[in-house]
Legacy VTK file of the C-alpha trace (Angstrom):
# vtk DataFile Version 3.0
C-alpha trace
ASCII
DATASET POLYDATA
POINTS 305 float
139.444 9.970 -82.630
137.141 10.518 -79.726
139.424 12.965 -77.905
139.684 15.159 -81.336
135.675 14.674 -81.765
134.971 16.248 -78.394
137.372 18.770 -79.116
135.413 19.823 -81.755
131.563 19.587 -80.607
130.328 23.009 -79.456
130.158 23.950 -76.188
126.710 23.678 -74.578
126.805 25.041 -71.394
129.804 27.732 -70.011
131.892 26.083 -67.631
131.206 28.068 -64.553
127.732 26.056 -64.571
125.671 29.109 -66.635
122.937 28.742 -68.716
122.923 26.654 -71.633
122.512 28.564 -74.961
120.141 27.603 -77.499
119.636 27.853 -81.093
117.644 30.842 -82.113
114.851 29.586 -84.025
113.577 31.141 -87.183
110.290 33.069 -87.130
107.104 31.116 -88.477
106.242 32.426 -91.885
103.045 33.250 -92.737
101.269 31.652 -95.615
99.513 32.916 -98.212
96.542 31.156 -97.334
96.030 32.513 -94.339
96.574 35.967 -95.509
94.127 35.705 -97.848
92.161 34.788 -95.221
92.839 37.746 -93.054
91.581 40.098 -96.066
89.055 38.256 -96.950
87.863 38.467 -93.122
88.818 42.252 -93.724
86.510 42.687 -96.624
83.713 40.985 -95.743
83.436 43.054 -92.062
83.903 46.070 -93.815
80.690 45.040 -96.553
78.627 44.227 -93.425
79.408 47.846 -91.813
78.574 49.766 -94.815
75.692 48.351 -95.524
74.536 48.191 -91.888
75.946 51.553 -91.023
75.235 53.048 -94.692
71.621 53.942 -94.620
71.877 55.357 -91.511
74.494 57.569 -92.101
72.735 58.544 -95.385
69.542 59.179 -93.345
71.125 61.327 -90.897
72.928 63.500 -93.626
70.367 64.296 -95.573
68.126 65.337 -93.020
70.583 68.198 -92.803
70.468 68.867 -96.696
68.884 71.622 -98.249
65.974 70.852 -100.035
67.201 71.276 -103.963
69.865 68.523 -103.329
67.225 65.838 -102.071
66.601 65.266 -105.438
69.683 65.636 -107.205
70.406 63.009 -110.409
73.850 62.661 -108.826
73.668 63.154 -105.327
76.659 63.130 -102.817
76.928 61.794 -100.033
78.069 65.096 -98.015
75.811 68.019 -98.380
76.995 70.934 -99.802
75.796 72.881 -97.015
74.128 71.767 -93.477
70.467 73.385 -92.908
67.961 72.490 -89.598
64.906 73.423 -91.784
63.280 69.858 -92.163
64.287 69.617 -87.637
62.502 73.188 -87.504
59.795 71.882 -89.931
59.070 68.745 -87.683
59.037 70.098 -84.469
56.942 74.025 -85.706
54.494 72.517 -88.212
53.394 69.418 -85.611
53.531 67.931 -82.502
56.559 66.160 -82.392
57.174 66.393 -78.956
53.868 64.600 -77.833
54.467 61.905 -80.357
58.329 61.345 -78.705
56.325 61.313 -74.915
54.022 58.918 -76.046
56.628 56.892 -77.773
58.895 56.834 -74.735
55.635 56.136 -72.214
54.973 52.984 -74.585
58.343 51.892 -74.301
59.145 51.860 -71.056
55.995 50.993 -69.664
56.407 47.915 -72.187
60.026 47.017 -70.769
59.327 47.143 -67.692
56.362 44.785 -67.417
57.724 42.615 -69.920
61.429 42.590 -67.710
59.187 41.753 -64.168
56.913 39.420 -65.511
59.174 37.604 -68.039
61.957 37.171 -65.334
59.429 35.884 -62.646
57.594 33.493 -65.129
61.773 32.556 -66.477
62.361 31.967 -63.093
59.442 29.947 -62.745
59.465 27.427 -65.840
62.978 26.937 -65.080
63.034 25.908 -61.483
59.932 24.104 -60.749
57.594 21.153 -62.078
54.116 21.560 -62.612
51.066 21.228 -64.836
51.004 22.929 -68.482
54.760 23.702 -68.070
55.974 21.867 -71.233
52.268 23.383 -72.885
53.463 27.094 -71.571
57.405 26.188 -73.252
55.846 25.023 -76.827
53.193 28.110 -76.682
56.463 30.450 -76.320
58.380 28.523 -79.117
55.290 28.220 -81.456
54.159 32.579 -81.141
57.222 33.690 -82.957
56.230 31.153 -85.577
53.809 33.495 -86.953
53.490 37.109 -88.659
52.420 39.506 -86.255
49.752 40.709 -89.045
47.876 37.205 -88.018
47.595 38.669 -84.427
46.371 41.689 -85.847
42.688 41.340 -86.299
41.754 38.947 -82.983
43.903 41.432 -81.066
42.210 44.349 -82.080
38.799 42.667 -81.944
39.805 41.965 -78.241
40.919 45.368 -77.419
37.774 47.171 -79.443
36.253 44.824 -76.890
37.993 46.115 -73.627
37.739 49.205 -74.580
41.310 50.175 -75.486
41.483 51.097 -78.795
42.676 54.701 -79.362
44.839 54.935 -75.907
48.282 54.271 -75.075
47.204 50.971 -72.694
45.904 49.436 -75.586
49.317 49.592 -77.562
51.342 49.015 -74.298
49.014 45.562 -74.008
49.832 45.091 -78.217
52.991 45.626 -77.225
53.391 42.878 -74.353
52.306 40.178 -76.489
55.491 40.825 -78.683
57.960 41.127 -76.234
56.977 39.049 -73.285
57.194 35.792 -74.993
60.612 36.712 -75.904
61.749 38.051 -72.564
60.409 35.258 -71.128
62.520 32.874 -73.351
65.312 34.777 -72.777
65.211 34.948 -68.827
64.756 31.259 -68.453
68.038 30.712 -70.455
69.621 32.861 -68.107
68.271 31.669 -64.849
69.410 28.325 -66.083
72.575 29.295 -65.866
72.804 30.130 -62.490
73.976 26.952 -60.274
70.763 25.678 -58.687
73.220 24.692 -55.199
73.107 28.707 -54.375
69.757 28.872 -54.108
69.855 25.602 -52.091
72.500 26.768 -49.936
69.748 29.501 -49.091
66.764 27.235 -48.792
69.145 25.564 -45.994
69.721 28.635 -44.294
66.151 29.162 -44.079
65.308 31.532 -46.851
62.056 30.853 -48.665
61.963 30.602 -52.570
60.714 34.588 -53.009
63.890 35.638 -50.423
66.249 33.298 -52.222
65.411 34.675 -55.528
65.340 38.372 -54.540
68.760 38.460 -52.398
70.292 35.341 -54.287
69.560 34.530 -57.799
68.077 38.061 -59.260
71.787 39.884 -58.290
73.341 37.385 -60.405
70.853 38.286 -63.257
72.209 41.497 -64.115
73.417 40.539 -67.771
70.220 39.280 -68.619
67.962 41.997 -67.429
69.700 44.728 -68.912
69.917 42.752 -71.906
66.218 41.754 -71.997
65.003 45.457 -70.839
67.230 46.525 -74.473
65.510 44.309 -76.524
61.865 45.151 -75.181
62.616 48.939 -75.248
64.076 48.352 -79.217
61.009 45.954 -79.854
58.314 48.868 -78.490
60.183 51.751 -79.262
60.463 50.448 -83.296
57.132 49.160 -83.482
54.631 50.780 -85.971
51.663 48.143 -87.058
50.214 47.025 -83.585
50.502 51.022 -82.621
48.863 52.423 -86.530
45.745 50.361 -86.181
45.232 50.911 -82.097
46.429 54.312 -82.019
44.552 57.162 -82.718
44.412 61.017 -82.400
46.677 62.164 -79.973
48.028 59.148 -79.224
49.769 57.866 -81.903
53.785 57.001 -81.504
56.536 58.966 -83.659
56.972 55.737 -86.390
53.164 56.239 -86.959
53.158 59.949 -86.994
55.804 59.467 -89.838
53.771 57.984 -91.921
51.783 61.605 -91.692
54.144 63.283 -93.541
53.293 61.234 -96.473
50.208 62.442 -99.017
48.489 61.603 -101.902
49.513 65.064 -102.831
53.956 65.305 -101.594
56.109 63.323 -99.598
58.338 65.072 -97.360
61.108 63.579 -97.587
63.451 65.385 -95.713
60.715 65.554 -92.475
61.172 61.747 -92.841
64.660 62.024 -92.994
64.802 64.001 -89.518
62.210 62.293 -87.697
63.711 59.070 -88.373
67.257 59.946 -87.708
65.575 61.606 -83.731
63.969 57.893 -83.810
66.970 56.543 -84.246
68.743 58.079 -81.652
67.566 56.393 -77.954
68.274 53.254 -79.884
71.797 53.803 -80.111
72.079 55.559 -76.853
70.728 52.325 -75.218
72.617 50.525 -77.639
76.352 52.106 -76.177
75.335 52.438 -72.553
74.241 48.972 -72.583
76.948 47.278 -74.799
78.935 45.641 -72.299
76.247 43.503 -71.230
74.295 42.871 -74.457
77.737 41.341 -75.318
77.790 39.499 -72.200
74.122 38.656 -72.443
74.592 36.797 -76.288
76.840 34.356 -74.776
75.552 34.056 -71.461
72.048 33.511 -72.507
72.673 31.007 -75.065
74.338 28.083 -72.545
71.304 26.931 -72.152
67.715 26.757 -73.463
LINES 1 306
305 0 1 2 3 4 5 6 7 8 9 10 11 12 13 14 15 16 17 18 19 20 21 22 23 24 25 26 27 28 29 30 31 32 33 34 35 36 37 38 39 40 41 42 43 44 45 46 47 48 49 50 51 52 53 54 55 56 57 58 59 60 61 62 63 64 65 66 67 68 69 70 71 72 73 74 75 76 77 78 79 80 81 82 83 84 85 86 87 88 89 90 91 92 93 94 95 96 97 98 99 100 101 102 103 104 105 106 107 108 109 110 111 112 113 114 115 116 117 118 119 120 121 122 123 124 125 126 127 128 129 130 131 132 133 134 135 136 137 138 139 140 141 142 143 144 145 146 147 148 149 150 151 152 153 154 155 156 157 158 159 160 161 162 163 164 165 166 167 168 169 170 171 172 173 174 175 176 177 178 179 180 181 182 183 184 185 186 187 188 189 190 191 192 193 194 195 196 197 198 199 200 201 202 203 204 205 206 207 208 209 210 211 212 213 214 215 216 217 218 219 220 221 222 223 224 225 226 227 228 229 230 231 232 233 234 235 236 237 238 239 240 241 242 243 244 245 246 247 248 249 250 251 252 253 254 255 256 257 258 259 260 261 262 263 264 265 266 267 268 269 270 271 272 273 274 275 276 277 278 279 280 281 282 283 284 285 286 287 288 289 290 291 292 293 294 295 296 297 298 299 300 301 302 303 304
């Protein structure tokens, strides 16, 4: 019986020593569950793109609509025909192109004192000990805690003050005390996670804490500058009631001038429509050239803080 048993039992192996075969195994089958899940993943991603990406796409076609289909009962969503009127409106009937310099003056201006002195002042709170630190942490937790139209009045009082009401240094200051709390927040998160033993290594080798942070820990802070310097540059660029109440004449940013184009009298809608969409536009620029390390930055930034 065992002799006709082993007869019969498969072979597992070929006799010259090869490889032994294996049963194929069935592919896994997918539930229904988790297809639904898929789709449902599906839908929801494609709700959250049109209504993120809706308006704006609206915005920028119909700043290239004629005017008798801005006010259509049934409007579509492409024009019948394109038209550069309300782009030749903006930039002929006003100065458009003073309100973009002053815009991009603010902005930059903004980011890069917010960048320098939130990195430095990061830098600071997160290596070393000393008095008010834990005050200067809760004073950068508690300012977002409150609507910037409560800042509004002392800061303008302070400014009328100084002197800086009606000039592009007064919003540029408005400005700062929006974004460097945030930058500042930021940057410490990301100086955190840099390994302290670097910047040891370079105390040993006789580097003093300014060297060691210039040649050893500020390299490493790529990610979180680039990142920060977006969100400053977004933060100035967008801002309109800080810049509305200091601005004035001459001086005023494109999202105030926008609110020109509004009367008692007509709104122009299709102005609106082309100014914002040329608003719009360095935003998503910076957006795309900086993508790789915003994405880098979100995760980066939030291993510690």
């Amino acid at each position: 019986m065992s002799v006709t048993s082993e007869a019969r039992r498969p072979p597992t192996a070929q006799a010259d020593g090869g490889p032994t075969r294996t049963p194929s195994k069935a592919p896994p089958k997918t539930s229904g569950k988790k297809v639904a899940a898929v789709i449902g993943r599906i839908i929801a991603l494609a709700l959250i793109v049109f209504f993120a990406v809706g308006p704006i796409l609206w915005m920028a076609l119909s700043s290239f609509r004629p005017a008798d289909e801005l006010f259509q009962s049934d409007p579509s969503l492409i024009p019948s025909r394109l038209t550069g009127d309300w782009y030749r409106e903006v930039f002929e009937g006003s100065e458009a192109v003073r309100w973009f310099v002053n815009s991009f003056i603010v902005a930059v201006v903004t980011t890069l004192v917010s960048v320098t002195v939130g990195t430095t002042a990061g830098y600071a709170v997160s290596r070393f000990e000393f008095p008010g630190r834990k005050v200067l942490l809760a004073c950068l937790s508690v300012s977002y805690l409150f609507p910037a139209i409560l800042l509004l009045v002392p800061l303008y009082l302070a400014l009328s003050a100084l002197g800086l009401v009606g000039g592009l240094f007064g919003i540029i200051v408005a400005h700062l005390t929006i974004t460097l709390p945030l930058t500042t927040w930021l940057m410490k998160s990301f100086v955190e996670a840099v390994p302290k033993e670097l910047e040891e290594a370079a105390w040993v080798d006789g580097l003093g804490y300014f060297r060691s942070f210039l040649i050893v820990t500020l390299p490493l802070l790529r990610t979180g500058l680039a990142t920060t310097a977006m969100f400053s540059f977004i933060l100035s660029w967008d801002e309109y009631l800080f810049a509305s109440v200091i601005a004035q004449g001459q001086n005023v940013t494109a999202p105030v001038a926008m609110a020109g184009f509004v009367t008692s009298f007509d709104i122009r809608w299709g102005a609106i429509m082309a100014l914002s969409t040329l608003v719009t536009i360095p935003v998503v620029g910076l957006f795309f050239v900086l993508q790789r390390y915003y994405e880098k930055g979100l995760t980066a930034g939030s291993v510690k803080g």
